[in-house]
C-alpha positions as CSV (number, residue, x, y, z in Angstrom):
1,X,-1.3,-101.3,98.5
2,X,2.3,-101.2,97.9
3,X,4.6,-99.6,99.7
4,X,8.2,-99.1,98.0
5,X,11.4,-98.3,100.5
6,X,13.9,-96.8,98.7
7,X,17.6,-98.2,99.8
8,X,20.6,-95.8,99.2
9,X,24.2,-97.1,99.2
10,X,26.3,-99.6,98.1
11,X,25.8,-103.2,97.3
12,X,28.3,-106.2,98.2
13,X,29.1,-107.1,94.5
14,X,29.7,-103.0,93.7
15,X,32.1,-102.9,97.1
16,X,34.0,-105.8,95.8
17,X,34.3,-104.1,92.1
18,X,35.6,-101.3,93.3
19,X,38.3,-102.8,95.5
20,X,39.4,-105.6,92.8
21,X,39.9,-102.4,90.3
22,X,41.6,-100.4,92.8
23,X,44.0,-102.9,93.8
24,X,44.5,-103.6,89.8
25,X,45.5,-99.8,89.6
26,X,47.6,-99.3,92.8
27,X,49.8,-102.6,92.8
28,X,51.7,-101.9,89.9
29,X,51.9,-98.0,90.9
30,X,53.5,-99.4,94.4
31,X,56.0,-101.4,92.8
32,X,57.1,-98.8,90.2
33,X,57.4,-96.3,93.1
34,X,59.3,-99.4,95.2
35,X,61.9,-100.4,93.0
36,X,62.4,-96.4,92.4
37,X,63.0,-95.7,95.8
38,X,65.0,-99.0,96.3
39,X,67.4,-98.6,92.9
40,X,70.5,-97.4,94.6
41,X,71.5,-95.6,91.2
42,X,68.7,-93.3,91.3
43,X,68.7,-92.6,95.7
44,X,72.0,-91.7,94.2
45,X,71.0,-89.3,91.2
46,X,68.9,-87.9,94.1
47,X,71.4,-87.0,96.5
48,X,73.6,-85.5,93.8
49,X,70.9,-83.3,92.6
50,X,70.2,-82.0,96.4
51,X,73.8,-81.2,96.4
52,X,73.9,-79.7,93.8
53,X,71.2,-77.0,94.1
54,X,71.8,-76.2,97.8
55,X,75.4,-75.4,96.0
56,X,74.3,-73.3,93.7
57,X,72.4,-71.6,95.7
58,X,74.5,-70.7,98.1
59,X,77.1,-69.5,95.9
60,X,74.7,-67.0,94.2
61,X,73.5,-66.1,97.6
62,X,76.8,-65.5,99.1
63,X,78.6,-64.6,95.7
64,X,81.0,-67.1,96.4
65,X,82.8,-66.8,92.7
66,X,85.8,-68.9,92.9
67,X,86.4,-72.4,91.9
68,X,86.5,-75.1,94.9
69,X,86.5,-78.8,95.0
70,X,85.6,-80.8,98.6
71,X,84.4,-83.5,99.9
72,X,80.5,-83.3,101.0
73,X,78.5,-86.3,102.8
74,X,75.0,-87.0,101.7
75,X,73.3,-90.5,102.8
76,X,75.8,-91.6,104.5
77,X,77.9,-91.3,101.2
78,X,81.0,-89.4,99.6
79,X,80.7,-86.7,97.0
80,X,82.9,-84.7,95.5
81,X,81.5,-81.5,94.8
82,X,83.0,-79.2,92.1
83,X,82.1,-75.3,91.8
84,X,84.4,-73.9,88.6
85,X,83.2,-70.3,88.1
86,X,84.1,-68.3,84.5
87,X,84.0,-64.6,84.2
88,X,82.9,-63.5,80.8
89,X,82.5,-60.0,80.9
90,X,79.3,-58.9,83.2
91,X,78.2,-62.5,83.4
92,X,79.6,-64.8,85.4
93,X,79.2,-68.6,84.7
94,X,78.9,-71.1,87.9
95,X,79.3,-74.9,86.8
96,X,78.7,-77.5,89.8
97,X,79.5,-80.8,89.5
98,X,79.2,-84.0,91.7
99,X,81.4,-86.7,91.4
100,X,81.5,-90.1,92.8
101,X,84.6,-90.0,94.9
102,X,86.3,-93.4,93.5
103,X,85.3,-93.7,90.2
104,X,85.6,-90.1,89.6
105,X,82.4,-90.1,87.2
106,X,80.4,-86.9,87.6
107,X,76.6,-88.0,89.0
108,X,74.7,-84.5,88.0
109,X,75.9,-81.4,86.4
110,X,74.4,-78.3,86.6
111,X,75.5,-74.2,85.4
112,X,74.3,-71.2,84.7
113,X,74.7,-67.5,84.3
114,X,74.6,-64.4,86.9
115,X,75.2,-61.2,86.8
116,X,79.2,-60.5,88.1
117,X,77.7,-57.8,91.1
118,X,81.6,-57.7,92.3
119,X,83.7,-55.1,90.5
């Protein structure tokens, strides 16, 4: 008589498979993501937008509707940061810009439209 043992798990060769087409999928995955993180031009674009949406935040928060233009520092870098508000009518339309301080290019724009709450 025959007795059969059933075995659950895993084999060597199916381990190995599985490894061999995971590292396929997450080495080029690692380097994308690397050089992303590492390309200086877009650590930049990332700092601008930051800037930019704490700005306009805090300007709708604290109603801050005038135009200003300063110097803010953001990874160890220089921005210029530029709020230029327009009233038209009941709206009120907040523009913020950042600007690389030498070149004087803008990085990342950003506006949009509130309600004027100030009479």
């Amino acid at each position: 008589m025959r007795v059969w043992i059933e075995e659950t798990g895993y084999t060597l060769i199916e381990t190995l498979v599985a490894f061999i087409l995971l590292f396929i999928v997450l080495v080029p995955f690692t380097r994308v993501m690397t050089f992303l993180l590492s390309n200086w031009n877009t650590r930049e674009k990332i700092y601008a937008i930051n800037l930019v949406e704490r700005e306009m935040e805090l300007t709708i928060l604290y109603q801050r509707f005038e135009d200003e233009e300063r110097l803010e520092k953001m990874g160890g870098r220089n921005y210029l940061l530029r709020r230029i508000i327009q009233n038209e009518g009941a709206l009120v339309k907040i523009q913020i810009e950042v600007i690389h301080p030498l070149s004087r290019t803008v990085i990342f724009n950003l506006f949009t439209m509130t309600r004027n709450v100030i009479p």
